[in-house]
N, C-alpha and C positions, 0 to 999 in steps of 0.2 A: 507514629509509624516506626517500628523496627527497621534500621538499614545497615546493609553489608559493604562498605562502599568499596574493597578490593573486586568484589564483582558487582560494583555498578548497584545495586539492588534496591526494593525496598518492598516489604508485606502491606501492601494497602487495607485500608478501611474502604469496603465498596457499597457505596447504595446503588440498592435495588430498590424498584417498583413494590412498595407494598400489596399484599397478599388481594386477589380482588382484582388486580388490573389484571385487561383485557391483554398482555403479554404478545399475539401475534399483530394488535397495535402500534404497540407502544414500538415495538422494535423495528427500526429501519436499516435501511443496505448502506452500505457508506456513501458518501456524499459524491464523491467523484467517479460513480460509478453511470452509466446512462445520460451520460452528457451530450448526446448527439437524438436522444427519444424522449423529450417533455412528455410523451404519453404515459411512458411507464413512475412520472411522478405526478401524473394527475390520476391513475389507477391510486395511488399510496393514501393520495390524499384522501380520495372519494371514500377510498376503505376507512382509514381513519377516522374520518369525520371530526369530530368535538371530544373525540377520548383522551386521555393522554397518552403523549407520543414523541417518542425522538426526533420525529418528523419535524416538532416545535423549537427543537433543539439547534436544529444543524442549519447549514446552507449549503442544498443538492447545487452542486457546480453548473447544472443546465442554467439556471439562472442567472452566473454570474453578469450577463451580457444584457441585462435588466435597467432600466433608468435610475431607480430610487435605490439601490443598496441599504441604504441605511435605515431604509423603512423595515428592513427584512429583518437584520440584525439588531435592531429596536425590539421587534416582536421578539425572537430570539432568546434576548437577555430577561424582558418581563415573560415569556414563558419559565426561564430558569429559576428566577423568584416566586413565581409565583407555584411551581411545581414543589418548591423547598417551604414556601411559606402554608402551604395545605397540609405538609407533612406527608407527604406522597414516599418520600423517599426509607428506607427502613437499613439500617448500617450492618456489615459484617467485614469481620476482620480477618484475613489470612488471603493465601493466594486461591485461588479458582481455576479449577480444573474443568476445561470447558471440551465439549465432543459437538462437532458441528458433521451432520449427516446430511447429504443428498445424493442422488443417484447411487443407488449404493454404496457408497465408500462414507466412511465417516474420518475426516480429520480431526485431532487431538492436539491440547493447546492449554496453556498456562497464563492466568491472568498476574499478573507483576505490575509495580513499578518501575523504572529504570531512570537512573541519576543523570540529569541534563550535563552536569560538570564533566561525564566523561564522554559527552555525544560532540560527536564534529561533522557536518554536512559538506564542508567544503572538500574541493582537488584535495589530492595527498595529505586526507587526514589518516591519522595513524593512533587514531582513542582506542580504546575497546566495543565501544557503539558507532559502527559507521555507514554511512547511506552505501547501498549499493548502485545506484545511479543517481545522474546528473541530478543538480536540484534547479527546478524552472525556478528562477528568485522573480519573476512576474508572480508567481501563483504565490507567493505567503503574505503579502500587506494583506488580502481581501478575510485571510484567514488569521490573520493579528484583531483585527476589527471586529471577530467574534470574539476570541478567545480573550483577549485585553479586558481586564476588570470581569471576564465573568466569574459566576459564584462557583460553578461544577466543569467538568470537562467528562466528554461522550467519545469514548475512542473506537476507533476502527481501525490505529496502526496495530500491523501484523509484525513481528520482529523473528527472525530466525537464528539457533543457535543449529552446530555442527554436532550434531551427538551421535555418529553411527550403531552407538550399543546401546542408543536407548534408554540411560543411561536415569535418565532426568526426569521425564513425562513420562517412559513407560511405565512406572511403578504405578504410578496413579491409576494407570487404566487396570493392571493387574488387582489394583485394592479397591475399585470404585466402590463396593459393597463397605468400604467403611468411613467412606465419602460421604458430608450431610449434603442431598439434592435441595438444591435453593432454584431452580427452574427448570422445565422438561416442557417444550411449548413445539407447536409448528409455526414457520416462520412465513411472511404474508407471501403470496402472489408465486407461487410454487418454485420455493427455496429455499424447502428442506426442512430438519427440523435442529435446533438446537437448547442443548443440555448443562446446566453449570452445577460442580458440585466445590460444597466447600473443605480446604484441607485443613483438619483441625490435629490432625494427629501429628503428634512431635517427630515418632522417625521417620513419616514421610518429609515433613519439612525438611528436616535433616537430609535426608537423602536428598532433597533437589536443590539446598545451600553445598553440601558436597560433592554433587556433580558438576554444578557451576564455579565451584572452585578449580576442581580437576579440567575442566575445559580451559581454565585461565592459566594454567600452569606454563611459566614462559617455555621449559625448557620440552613440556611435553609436546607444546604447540610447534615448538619447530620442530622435531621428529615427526611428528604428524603430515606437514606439509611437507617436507623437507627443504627445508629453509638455511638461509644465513642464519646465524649466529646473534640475537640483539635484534631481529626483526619484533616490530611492535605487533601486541598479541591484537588481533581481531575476534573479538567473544560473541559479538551481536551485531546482526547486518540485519541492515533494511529488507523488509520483503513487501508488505503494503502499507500506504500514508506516509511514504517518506516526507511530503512536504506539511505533513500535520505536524509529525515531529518536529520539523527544520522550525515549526510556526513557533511550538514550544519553547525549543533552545532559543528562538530569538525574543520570547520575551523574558524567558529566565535570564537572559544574560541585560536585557535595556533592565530590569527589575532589581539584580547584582548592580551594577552601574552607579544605579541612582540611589540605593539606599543609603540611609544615613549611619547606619551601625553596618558595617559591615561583614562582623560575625555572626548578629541575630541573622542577618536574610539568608545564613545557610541553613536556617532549618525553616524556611518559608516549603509551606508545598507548591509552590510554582518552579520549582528545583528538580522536580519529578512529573515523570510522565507516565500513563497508565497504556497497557500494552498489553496484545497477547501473545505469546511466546510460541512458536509452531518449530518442533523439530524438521529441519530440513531433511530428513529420511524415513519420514510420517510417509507411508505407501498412497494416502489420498491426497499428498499437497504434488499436484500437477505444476510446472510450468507453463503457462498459456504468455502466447506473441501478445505486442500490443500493436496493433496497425496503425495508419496513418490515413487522415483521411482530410481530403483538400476540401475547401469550400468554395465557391464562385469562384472560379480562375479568372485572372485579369483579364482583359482583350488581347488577342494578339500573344497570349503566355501561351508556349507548349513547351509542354515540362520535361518532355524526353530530350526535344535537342538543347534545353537546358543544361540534362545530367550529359549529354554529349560532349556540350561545352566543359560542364565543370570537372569530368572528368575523361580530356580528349583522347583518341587515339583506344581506351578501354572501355566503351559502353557499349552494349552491343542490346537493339531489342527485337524483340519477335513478337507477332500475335499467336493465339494459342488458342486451341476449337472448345472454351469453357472452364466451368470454374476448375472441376475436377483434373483439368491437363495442369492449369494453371498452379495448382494445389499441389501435386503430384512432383512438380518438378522442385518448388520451394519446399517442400520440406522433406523430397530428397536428394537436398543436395547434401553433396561433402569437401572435402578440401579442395581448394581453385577458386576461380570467379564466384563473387557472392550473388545469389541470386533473387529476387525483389518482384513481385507480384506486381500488377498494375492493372489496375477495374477503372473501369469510364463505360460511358453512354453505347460507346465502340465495340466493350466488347473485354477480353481479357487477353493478356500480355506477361511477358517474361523480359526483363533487365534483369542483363549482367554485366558486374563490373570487374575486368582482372585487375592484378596484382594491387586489392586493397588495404589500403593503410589500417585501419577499424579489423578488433577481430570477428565482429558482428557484423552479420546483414543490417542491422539494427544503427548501427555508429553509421555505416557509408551511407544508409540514405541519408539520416540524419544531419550528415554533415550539410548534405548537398541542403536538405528542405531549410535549414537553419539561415540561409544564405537566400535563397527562393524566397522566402518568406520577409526576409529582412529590407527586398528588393520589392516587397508586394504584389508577389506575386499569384496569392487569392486574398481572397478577404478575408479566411480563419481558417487554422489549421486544428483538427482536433484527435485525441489518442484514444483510438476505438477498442472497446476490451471484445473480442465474440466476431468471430468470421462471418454470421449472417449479417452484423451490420454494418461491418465495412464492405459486403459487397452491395445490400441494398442502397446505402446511400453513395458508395463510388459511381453506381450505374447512372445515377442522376445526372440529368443533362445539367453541363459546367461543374459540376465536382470531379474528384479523381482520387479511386483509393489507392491506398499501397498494402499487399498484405508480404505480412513477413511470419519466418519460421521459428516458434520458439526455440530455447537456450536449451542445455543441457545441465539441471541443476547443481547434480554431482562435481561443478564444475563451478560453482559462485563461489564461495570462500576463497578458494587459491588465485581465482583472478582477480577479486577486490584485491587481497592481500597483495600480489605479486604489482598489477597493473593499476590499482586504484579504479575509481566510480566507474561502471560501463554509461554510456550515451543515456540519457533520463528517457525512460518509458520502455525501458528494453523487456520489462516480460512480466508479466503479472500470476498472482497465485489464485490461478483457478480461472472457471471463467465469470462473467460479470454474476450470475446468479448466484455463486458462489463464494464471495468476497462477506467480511466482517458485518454484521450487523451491530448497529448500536445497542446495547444492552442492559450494560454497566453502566455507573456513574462516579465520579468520585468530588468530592469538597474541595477550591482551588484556593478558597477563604472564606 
């Protein structure tokens, strides 16, 4: 693998499904998607059947809450071997130019590596690859336990760079005509269709190692933002699978640790992570809220004079005649009191809280459910992507949703950089039918 390491980089080797697979198959939605609707992965499977499929790959998160784990992740690893040892897989080398189309809009994106040495997940990191939100450290042992000793790695992290001229991926869609097409398929359970082409041609490569340069430029980045002097560059922010990645770095770094040559393991491919690159000013990549959604409330828990308590004197709630009032007022609010959606059996509702700490509707809940939760106050708490499901399961007698107001994109780079990570789950790209499909593959040994 060629790598750039001033930007992070690396041109992967990527296997694909050889020619013959059933393609709207094989290819699955990310795993962390549909974690609160087992139906829409017993649709996947039923589709699938006995084909090969990404589906044998991963672990859809609905399940984590399953008795046997290890039976799952068992299967898992012999589907990996056994897909490599059929010879299923067929290699190409360079970066992939990917077009993911649904509801009319088609999103554009760059398949990469990206070097684990310069990713940091934690508060106030300050690499050139940095999560944009919190990272749940509950959620990456369950995903060590796949990824640990397997042979290939199946991604669905989305990673965003700042390019407002386009600078980097546009070229690609302007030249697609001299792009070799290595897939053009429709994707299963109506979401959309996606396209990958390969870039073989030198000055386009060219052009996207010197765009990536010019993004890295210390002194243009702080013009850009207008910054301090010496502020560390931020080149690549999390946008989907932050804690796939967090899984990577944690075991490229136990892997670093324990080897015994110390120089050989920096050219180990457990060092890099495979990713697709989405320009944050791509006119199809939407910001969509991620909600919250309570499960069985304790006896005797109500949540609102909770948020009273924890934050006294400033809570203030209201019910509200439906979803649409309730809708209308979160997502148009503006500066003051942040405003916080609430679905029960009851009905819908409006909290607000003034003068809050978080600059997010997003952080204030969050702070409070973090504490609620810690206190047991339902049985699980889970991060809903799609407004129709956080109010059909809020409405459920003993649940309670929260729905909140997506972010403002144009606005994530300067706040990572200035304020470090926002609250984890604060906004996702796109809505759930819209997220990464598994598609690619790459060799991890």
């Amino acid at each position: 693998m060629r790598t750039y390491e001033s930007i992070c980089l690396g041109i992967p080797e990527i296997l694909l499904p050889r020619a013959g697979t059933d393609l709207t198959k094989w290819a699955v939605i990310a795993c962390d998607q549909y974690t609160s609707e087992p139906e829409y992965w017993q649709k996947a499977a039923a589709l699938v059947g006995d084909a090969p499929s990404t589906l044998n790959l991963i672990y859809p998160e609905v399940y984590l809450g399953e008795k046997n784990p290890e039976a799952r992740i068992a299967r898992i690893r012999e589907s990996m071997n056994r897909y490599l040892g059929q010879g299923l897989f067929a290699a190409a080398e360079g970066f992939i130019y990917v077009e993911r189309t649904i509801g009319g809009r088609t999103r554009h994106g760059l398949l990469v590596c990206l070097d684990l040495e310069h990713y940091d997940f934690h508060k106030g990191a300050t690499s050139l690859i940095r999560a944009t939100e919190g990272t749940i450290l509950e959620r990456i042992p369950p995903r060590v336990k796949v990824r640990e000793g397997a042979p290939i790695e199946c991604p669905h992290v989305m990673v965003l760079i700042d390019d407002p001229k386009k600078t980097i991926i546009g070229p690609l869609t302007t030249n697609k005509s001299k792009l070799e097409k290595l897939y053009d398929f429709e994707l299963m359970l109506g979401s959309g269709h996606l396209a990958g082409f390969r870039v073989k041609d030198a000055g386009l490569e060219r052009g996207i190692l010197t765009g990536l340069r010019a993004l890295a430029d210390a002194a243009s980045f702080i013009q850009k933002y207008d910054l301090k002097p010496g502020t560390p560059v931020l080149l690549f922010a999390m946008g989907d699978g932050n804690h796939s990645l967090a899984t990577a770095k944690t075991i490229w770094d136990k892997t670093k640790e324990s080897a015994p040559d110390k120089k050989k393991v920096m050219n180990s491919p457990l060092r890099y992570a495979l990713v697709e690159l989405v320009n944050l000013h791509d006119e199809a990549l939407v910001f969509e809220p991620i909600h919250r959604l309570l499960y069985e409330l304790a006896a005797g828990r109500n949540s609102v004079e909770e948020l009273n308590k924890f934050y006294p004197g400033r809570c203030r709630h209201s019910a509200v005649a439906g979803f649409e009032k309730m809708k209308a007022a979160i997502d148009g609010q503006k500066e003051g009191p942040h405003k916080i959606g609430i679905i029960s059996a009851a009905g819908f509702g409006v909290i607000e809280i003034a003068k809050p700490e978080s600059n997010l509707p997003a952080g204030t809940l969050q702070n409070f459910l973090d504490v609620f939760m810690k206190n047991k106050g339902a049985r699980q708490i889970d991060y809903v992507h799609g407004t129709e499901s956080v109010v059909q399961l809020g409405k459920k007698p003993g649940n309670l949703g929260f729905y909140l107001p997506a972010m403002k994109k144009e606005d994530l780079f300067k706040t990572v950089i200035l304020d470090g990570a926002l609250p984890h789950k604060t906004f996702s790209l796109g809505k759930a039918n819209e997220k990464r499909f598994y598609m690619e593959a790459r060799r991890l040994g």
